[in-house]
Structure formats: C-alpha cells, structure tokens
C-alpha positions as CSV (number, residue, x, y, z in Angstrom):
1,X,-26.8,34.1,13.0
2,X,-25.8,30.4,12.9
3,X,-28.2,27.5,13.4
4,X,-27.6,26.6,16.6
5,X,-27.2,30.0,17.7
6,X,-30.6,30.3,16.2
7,X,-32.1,27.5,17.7
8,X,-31.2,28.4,21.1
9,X,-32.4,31.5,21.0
10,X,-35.9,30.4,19.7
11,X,-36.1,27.8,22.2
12,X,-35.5,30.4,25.2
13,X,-38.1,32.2,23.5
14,X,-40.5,29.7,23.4
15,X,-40.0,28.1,26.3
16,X,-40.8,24.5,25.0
17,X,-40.1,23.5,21.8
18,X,-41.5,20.0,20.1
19,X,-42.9,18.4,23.1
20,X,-40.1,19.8,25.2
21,X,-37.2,18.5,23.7
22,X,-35.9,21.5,22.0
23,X,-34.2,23.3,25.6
24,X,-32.3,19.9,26.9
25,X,-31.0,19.0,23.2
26,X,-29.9,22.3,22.3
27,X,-27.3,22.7,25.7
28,X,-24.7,21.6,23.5
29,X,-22.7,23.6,21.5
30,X,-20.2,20.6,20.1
31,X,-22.8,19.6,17.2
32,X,-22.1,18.3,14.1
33,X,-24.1,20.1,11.1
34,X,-26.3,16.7,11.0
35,X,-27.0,16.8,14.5
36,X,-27.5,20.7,14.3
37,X,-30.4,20.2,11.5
38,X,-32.1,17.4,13.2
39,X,-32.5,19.2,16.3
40,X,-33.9,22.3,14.8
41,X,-36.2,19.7,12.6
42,X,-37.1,18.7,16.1
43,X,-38.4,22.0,17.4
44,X,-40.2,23.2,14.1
45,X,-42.3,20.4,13.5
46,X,-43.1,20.0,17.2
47,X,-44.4,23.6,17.3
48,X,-46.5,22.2,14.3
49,X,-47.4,19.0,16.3
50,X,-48.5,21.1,19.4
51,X,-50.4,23.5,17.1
52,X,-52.0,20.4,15.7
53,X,-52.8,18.7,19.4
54,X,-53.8,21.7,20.6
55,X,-56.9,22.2,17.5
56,X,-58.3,18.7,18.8
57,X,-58.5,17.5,15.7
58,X,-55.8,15.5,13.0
59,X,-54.6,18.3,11.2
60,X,-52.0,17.5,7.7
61,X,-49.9,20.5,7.2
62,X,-48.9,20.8,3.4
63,X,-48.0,24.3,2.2
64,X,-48.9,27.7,2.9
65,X,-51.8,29.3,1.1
66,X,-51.8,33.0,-0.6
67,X,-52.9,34.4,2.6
68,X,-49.9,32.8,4.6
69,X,-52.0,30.3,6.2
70,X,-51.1,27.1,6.5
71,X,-53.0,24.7,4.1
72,X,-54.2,21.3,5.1
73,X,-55.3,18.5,3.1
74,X,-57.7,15.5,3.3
75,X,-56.2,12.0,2.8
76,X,-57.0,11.8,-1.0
77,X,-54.5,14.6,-1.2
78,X,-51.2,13.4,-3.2
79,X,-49.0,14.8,-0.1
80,X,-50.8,13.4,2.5
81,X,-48.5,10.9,3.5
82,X,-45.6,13.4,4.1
83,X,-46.2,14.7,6.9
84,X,-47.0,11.7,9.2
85,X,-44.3,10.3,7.1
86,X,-41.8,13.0,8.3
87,X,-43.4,12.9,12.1
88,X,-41.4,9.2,11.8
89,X,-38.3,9.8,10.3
90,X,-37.9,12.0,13.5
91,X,-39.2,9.4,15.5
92,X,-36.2,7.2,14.2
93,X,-33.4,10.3,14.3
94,X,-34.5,11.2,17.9
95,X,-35.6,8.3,19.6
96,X,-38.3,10.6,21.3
97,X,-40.9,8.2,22.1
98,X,-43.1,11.2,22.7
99,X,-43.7,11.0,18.8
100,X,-44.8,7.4,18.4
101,X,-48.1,8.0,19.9
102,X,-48.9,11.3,17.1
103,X,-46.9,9.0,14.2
104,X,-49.1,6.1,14.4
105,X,-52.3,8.6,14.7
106,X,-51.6,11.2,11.7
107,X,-50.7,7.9,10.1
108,X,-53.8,6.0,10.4
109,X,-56.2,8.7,10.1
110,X,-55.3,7.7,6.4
111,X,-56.6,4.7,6.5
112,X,-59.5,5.7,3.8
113,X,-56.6,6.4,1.4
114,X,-55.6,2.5,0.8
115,X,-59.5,2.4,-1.4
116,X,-58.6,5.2,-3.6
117,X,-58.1,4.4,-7.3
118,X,-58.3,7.6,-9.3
119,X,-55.2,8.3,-9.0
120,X,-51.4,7.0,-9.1
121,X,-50.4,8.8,-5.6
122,X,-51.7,5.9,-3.4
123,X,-47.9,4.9,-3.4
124,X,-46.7,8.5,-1.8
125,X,-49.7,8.5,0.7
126,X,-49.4,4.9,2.2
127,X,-45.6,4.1,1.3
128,X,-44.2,7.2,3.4
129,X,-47.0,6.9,6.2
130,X,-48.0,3.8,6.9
131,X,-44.7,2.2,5.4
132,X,-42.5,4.0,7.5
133,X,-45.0,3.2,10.2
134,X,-44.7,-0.5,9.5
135,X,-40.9,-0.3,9.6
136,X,-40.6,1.4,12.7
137,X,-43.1,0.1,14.8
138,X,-43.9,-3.6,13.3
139,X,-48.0,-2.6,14.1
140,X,-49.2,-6.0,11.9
141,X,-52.3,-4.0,10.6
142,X,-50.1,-1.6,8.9
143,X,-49.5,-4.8,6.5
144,X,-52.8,-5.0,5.2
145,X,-52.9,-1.2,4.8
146,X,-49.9,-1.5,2.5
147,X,-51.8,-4.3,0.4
148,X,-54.4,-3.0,0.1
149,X,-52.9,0.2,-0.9
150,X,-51.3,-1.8,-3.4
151,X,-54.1,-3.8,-4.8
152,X,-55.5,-0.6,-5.3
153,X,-52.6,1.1,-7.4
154,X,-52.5,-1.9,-9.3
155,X,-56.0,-0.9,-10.5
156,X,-54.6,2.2,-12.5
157,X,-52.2,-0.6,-14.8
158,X,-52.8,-0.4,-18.8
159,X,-51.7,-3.4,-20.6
160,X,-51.3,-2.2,-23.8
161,X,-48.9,0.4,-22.8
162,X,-47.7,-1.8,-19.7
163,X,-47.8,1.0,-17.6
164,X,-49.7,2.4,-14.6
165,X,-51.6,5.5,-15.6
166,X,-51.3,8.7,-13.6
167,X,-53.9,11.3,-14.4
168,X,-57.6,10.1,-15.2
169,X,-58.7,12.2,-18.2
170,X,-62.4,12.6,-18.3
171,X,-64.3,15.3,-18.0
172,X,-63.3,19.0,-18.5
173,X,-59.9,18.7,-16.5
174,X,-57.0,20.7,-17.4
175,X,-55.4,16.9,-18.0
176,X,-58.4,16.3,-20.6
177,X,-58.0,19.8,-22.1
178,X,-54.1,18.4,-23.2
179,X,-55.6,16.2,-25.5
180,X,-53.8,13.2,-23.5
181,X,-55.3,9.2,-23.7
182,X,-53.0,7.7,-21.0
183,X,-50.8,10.2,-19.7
184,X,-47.4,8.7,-17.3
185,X,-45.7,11.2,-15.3
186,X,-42.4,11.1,-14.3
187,X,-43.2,10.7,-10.7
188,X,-45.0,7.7,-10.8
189,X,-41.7,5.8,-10.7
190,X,-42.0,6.9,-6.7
191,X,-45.2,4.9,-6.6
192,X,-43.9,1.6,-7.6
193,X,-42.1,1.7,-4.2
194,X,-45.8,0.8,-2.8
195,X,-45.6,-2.3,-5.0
196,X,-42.2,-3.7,-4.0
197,X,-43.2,-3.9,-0.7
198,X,-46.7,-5.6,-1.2
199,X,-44.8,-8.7,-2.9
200,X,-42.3,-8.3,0.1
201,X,-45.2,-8.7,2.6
202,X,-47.3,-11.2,0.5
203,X,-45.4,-12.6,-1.5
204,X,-47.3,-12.5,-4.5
205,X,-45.3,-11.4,-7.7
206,X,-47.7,-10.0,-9.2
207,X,-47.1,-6.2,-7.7
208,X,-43.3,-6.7,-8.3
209,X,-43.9,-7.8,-12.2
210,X,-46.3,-4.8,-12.7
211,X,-43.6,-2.1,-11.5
212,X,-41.0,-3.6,-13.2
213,X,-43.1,-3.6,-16.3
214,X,-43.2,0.3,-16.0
215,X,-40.4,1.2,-15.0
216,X,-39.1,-1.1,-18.3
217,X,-41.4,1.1,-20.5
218,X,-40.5,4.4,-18.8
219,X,-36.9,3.7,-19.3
220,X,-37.9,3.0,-23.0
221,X,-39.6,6.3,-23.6
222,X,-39.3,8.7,-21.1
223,X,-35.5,9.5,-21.3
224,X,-33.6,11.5,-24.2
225,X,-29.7,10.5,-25.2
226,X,-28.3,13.5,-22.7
227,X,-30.1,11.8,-19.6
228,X,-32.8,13.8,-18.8
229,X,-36.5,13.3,-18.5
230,X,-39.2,14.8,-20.2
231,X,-42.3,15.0,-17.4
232,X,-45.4,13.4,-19.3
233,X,-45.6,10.5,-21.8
234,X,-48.8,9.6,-23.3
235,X,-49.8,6.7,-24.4
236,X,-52.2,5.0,-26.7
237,X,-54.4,2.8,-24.5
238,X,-55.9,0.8,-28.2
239,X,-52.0,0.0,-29.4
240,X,-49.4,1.1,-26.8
241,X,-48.1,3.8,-28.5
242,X,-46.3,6.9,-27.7
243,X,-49.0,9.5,-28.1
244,X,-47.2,13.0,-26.9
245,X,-43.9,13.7,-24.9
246,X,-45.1,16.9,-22.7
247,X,-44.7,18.4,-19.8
248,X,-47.5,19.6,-16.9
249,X,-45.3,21.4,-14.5
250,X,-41.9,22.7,-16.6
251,X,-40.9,26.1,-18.9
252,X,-41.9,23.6,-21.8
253,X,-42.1,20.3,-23.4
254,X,-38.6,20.1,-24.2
255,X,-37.2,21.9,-21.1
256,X,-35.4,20.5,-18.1
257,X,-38.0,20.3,-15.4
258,X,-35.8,19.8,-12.0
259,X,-38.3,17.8,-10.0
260,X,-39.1,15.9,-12.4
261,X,-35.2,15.0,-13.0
262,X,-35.2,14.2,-9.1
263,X,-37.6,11.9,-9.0
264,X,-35.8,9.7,-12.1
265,X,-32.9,9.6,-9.9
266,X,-34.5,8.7,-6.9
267,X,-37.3,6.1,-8.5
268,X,-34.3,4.5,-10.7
269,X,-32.7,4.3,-7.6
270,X,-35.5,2.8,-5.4
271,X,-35.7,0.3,-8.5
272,X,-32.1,-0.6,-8.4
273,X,-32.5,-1.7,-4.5
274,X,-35.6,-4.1,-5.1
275,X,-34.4,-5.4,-8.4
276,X,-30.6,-5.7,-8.5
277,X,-30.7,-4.6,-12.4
278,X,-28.0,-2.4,-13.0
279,X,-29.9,-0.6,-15.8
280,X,-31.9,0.9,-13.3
281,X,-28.9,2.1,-11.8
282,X,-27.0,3.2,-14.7
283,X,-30.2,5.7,-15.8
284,X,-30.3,7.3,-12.2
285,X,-26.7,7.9,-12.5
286,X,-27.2,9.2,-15.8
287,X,-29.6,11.6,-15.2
288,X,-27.7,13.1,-11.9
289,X,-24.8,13.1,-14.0
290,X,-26.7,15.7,-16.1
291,X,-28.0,17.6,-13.7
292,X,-24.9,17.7,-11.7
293,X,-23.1,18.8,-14.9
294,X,-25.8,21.5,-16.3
295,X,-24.4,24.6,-16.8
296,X,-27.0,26.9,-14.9
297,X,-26.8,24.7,-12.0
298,X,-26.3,26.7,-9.1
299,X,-23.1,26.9,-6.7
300,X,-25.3,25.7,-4.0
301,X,-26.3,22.8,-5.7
302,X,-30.7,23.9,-5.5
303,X,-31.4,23.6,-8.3
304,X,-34.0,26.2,-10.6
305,X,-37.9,25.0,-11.1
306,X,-36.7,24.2,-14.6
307,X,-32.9,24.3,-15.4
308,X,-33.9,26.1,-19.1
309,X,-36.6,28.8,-17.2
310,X,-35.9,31.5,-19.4
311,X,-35.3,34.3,-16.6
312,X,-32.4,32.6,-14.6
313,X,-30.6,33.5,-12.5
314,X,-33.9,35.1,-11.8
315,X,-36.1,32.5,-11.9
316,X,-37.4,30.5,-8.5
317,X,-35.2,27.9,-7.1
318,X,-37.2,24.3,-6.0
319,X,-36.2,22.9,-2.5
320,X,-38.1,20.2,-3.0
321,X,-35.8,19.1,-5.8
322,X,-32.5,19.4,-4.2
323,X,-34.0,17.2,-0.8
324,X,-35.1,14.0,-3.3
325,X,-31.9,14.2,-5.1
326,X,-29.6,14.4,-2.0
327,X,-32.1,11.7,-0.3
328,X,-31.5,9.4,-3.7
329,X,-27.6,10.2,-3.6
330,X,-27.1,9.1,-0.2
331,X,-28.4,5.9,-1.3
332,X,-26.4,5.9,-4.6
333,X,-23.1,5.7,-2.2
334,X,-24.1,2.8,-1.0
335,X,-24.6,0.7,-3.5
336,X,-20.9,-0.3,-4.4
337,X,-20.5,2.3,-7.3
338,X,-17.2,3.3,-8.2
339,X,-16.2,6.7,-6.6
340,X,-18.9,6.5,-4.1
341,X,-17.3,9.3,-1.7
342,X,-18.2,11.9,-4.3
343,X,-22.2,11.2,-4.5
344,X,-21.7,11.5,-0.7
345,X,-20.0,14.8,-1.2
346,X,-22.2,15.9,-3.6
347,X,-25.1,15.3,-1.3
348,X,-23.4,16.6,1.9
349,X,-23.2,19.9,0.2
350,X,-26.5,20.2,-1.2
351,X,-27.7,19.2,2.6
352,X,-25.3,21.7,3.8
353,X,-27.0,24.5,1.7
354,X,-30.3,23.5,2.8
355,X,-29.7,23.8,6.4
356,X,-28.3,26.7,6.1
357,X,-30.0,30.3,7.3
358,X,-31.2,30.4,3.1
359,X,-33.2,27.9,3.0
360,X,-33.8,26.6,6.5
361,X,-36.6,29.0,8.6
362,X,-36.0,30.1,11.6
363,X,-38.3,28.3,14.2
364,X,-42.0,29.0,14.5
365,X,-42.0,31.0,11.2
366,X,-42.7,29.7,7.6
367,X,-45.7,27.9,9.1
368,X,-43.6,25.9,10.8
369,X,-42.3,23.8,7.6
370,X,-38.6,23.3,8.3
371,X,-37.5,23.9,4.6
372,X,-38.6,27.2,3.1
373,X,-38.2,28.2,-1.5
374,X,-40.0,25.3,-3.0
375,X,-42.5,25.4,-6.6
376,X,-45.0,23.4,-7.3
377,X,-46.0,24.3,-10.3
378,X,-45.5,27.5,-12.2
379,X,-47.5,26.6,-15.1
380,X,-50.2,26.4,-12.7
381,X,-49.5,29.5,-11.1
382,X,-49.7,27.3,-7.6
383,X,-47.2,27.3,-4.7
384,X,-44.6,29.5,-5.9
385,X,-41.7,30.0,-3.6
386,X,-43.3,28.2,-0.2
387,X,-42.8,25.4,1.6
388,X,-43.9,22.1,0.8
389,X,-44.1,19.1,3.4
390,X,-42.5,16.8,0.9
391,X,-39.1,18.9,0.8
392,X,-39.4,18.0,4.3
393,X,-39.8,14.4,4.2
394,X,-37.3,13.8,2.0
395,X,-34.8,16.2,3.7
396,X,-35.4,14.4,7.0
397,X,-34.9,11.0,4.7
398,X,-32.1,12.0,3.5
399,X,-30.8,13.4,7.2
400,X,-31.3,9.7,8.2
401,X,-29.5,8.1,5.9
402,X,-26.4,10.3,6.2
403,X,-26.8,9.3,10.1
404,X,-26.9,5.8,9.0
405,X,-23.7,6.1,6.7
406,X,-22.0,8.0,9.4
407,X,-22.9,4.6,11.5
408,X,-21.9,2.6,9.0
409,X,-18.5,4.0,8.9
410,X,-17.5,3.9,12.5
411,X,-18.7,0.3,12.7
412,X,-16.1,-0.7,10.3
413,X,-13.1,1.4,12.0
414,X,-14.0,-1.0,15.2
C-alpha cells in the first residue's frame, strides 16, 4: 500500500486527523513524495497532539517503553526539546495556525530547562524548542530563554582542555565507573548551536569564542585519518590531555558508531554556517564521504547502529542516524560546494527510504512517532529498534529544507 493510499485510508478511518487537517489535505492524489510525507507527518503527530490535549496536561512524547507505551519525559530530559521542536517545523511546512497555540505551550513548559547545568544537552532542549520558537514566532521572551540557556551551557566549559564537558562523573555512574576525568562526546558539537545564537542575540562574543574553541579541539582529537569519529574523548581537566578515546553507545572503541558519525556531519556543518571556516566544512564532508563510501552501508542509505556491529546484515538499523545526516546534507548543497546536486541526491534518497512503508508507520500506530527502527543505545540495552522523537525532528528538518531548496530553485527559473 503506498503512502498516500495509506493515508487516506487512515484518515476515513479516523475521521479527523491532526486537528482536522488530515481529510481536506489528503483529496489530492497529484502529490509530490515531499508533500506526501509532510502530510502524513501532519496526521501522526496530530493524533499525538490530540492525545496530549485530550490528558489535560503537557505531555513530551519520546520513545516507546518495553511495554509499548509511550514514554514521556520531564524537561531535564536530553530530548525534550524535540518534540515541541518538531510540533514547529510543522507549523512552518503547513502553515496550520492551529499549531502555534500547542508550539509555543509544549515549548515553554520548558522554561525550567534554561537553569540546568549538569549536563551538556541544554543546547538540544532550548535550541530546537524555544529556538525554533523564536524564529517562527519572534515572541521577545524566547530571547532571554535562549541566553540564559546559554549562560548556562557555558557553565560546563573546561579551560585546560578548552572544551565543554558532557557527562558529570561523580558518584557511582556508569560514566564514573569508565574511569573518565572530562569526558566530550561527539554530540556536543549539536550544542554549540545554542551558543551561536546567544552572541547573535547579544552580541557578546564570548558564547561564539567558547564553541569555536571546542569545536577547534574536537577537530584536533576526535577524528582518525579515514574521517570518522570515535564517540568519547577524555580529557585531563589538571593539563589538557587526551585521557582515553572510547565509546558509550558503539560495538567498541574503535568501531564506527553511526550516530555518532551523523552528528560530526551535521555539527561541522552547523559550524561552517556561523563561522565561514572551511575546515569545518571540509571535516563534515569528510566524514560523509566515509560513511557514504563504507562498504556495509546499506542500499537504502539507513545506516546500521554501528557500521562494524559484528552481526550485519543482521544487526539493527538507526533511523535516527539517516534523518541528521540527510538534515546536515540538505544544507551541505547549499553552501556552494562543488557537485552540490549529488549531496541533494544522496539525501533525497535516504528521505525517500524513510518515507517509505519500511520505515514510516502507518498512522495512529508506533505510538504515533512518524519514523519507526531507531537505537539508542545497545550497550545499554535501551531503545532498541523504536522510535525516537529526535528521528522525527530532524526528518521534519530535513523535509523543510528540501521544501526550501525546492523554493529556492523555482525562484531562480522566474
């Protein structure tokens, strides 16, 4: 059954669909596979939104639990951003004002998260929420969210290693148990977006010099010669010094862990747009380049948990991966690199696999997460093969910037 042919069908079934929108949309049957995949994005997450409105309370879908159940988190949760975060990026790709109202509340019922300093995730919670959210609907309070967000990330910065430090270490913690000092993940480099824009809005440098300054040292030390990333680096906090190069959530320390690969290209990316240094630039490339070239990759582009997982083709694919990556290339193309077509391509084919009947649920199922086949962390036995709200985010990100480009392009045949 195709997707539209699926979404109609769901939407006669359920008589509404996200707010309503779902039967009036879906009439068509001229739809491009963009238009297609936003649509159904429309319906799923407004049977989560009316599930939400209808409990009374501010609900933040994130996964599904070993029961089935739909999980939700608090607003110190690392992935509580996504979700309000994805509830705009629909707002933008429909212009359904019905969702500005439940956007700006799932947003600001984070508000608490803007004091938290224990860990480096401040950047995915208030960037994606209340960034999008300042974007899209210029509320000036959203502004001192984002700075105070900030300030507070800025809190986590080591100057010895010139880094911001991800985990806190004290305790009994599995991260203490590792043996680690000052341990830098990989995805931190999606934090320093939080940074950018607090010197954008204040215009005080000293965010922008602090991100720059780790992304510098992560370039140093978390890369090897082929391009790819190890996940953890940990540093001396006495000297600066590399301690261990590990990994938390892949096969092993040496392994290729596919997330973590994703978010190199996407944060080297991100880096590239604030800075304008091309090194930034060059190592996303890089690191795609090995990924796209990897001999297990799959023909559908979704990549394994870990490209060297000892079982493949066996082994679990991550969703979540293949969204960030196709997110980050869509930007890539637009950056005046040479053969620019072919990170579109390779994008529109990874997005074309992920909207397809394998990956995509069919409405009202899967928890109502649009994406389904995501990991978060095998090592940790935790959220094997479910959905995950950020594969959603950054599949609806990357959705809207391939409606963008698609803009883009007839404005310049005019």
């Amino acid at each position: 059954m195709g997707i539209l042919k699926l979404l109609l069908n769901c939407c006669v079934a359920a008589t509404v669909c996200g707010l309503g929108s779902c039967m009036k949309k879906a009439e068509s049957t001229e739809k491009s596979w963009v238009e297609q995949a936003v649509e159904n994005a429309r319906c799923q997450i407004g049977l989560e939104i009316d599930t939400i409105e209808a409990s009374g309370k501010v609900l933040n879908p994130v996964t599904l639990n070993e029961n089935e159940q739909v999980y939700y988190c608090g607003f110190s949760d690392w992935r509580s951003g996504f979700f309000p975060g994805s509830v705009w990026y629909l707002y933008e790709l429909t212009d359904d004002n019905t969702l500005l109202s439940v956007a700006q509340k799932y947003t600001e019922a984070l508000d608490e998260a803007k004091k938290l300093t224990w860990h480096h995730d401040i950047g995915f919670i208030v960037n994606c929420s209340y960034g999008n959210g300042l974007r899209l609907s210029g509320k000036a309070e959203y502004k001192d969210v984002m700075i105070e967000a900030a300030n507070s990330l800025c809190t986590r910065f080591r100057e010895k290693p010139g880094t911001i430090q991800s985990w806190n270490v004290s305790g009994n913690s599995w991260q203490a148990q590792r043996g680690w000092e000052c341990p830098v993940i990989i995805d931190n480099m999606m934090n320093l977006e939080l940074l950018f824009e607090a010197t954008k809005l204040s215009g005080d440098s000293t965010y922008y010099k602090i991100a720059v300054a780790h992304a510098d040292r992560t370039l140093k030390e978390q890369f090897r010669p082929d391009g790819s990333c190890y996940h953890v680096i940990d540093y001396s906090l006495s000297d600066g010094s590399v301690r261990h190069r590990h990994t938390a959530q892949g096969y092993s320390h040496e392994s290729v862990w596919s997330r973590g690969q994703a978010w190199a290209i996407y944060g080297f990316t991100m880096c590239y747009r604030y800075t304008g240094d091309k090194k930034y630039l060059q190592q996303a490339i890089k690191t795609f380049n090995f990924m796209k070239n990897h001999k297990k990759m799959p023909e559908d582009l979704v990549p394994y948990w870990d490209m060297e997982a000892p079982k493949i083709p066996d082994e679990p694919r991550d969703v979540s991966s293949a969204a960030v990556i196709a997110s980050a290339l869509y930007e890539i193309c637009t950056l005046g690199v040479p053969e620019a077509i072919s990170y579109e391509e390779y994008a529109d084919h990874i997005m074309a696999s992920l909207a397809s009947e394998r990956y995509t649920a069919r409405l009202g199922e899967n928890g109502r997460f649009i994406l389904m086949h995501s990991v978060g962390s095998i090592p940790h036995n935790s959220e094997i093969d479910v959905p995950l709200n950020y594969a959603d985010y950054y599949y609806l990100e990357a959705l809207k910037r391939k409606v963008d480009i698609e803009k883009s392009k007839s404005l310049a045949l005019k």
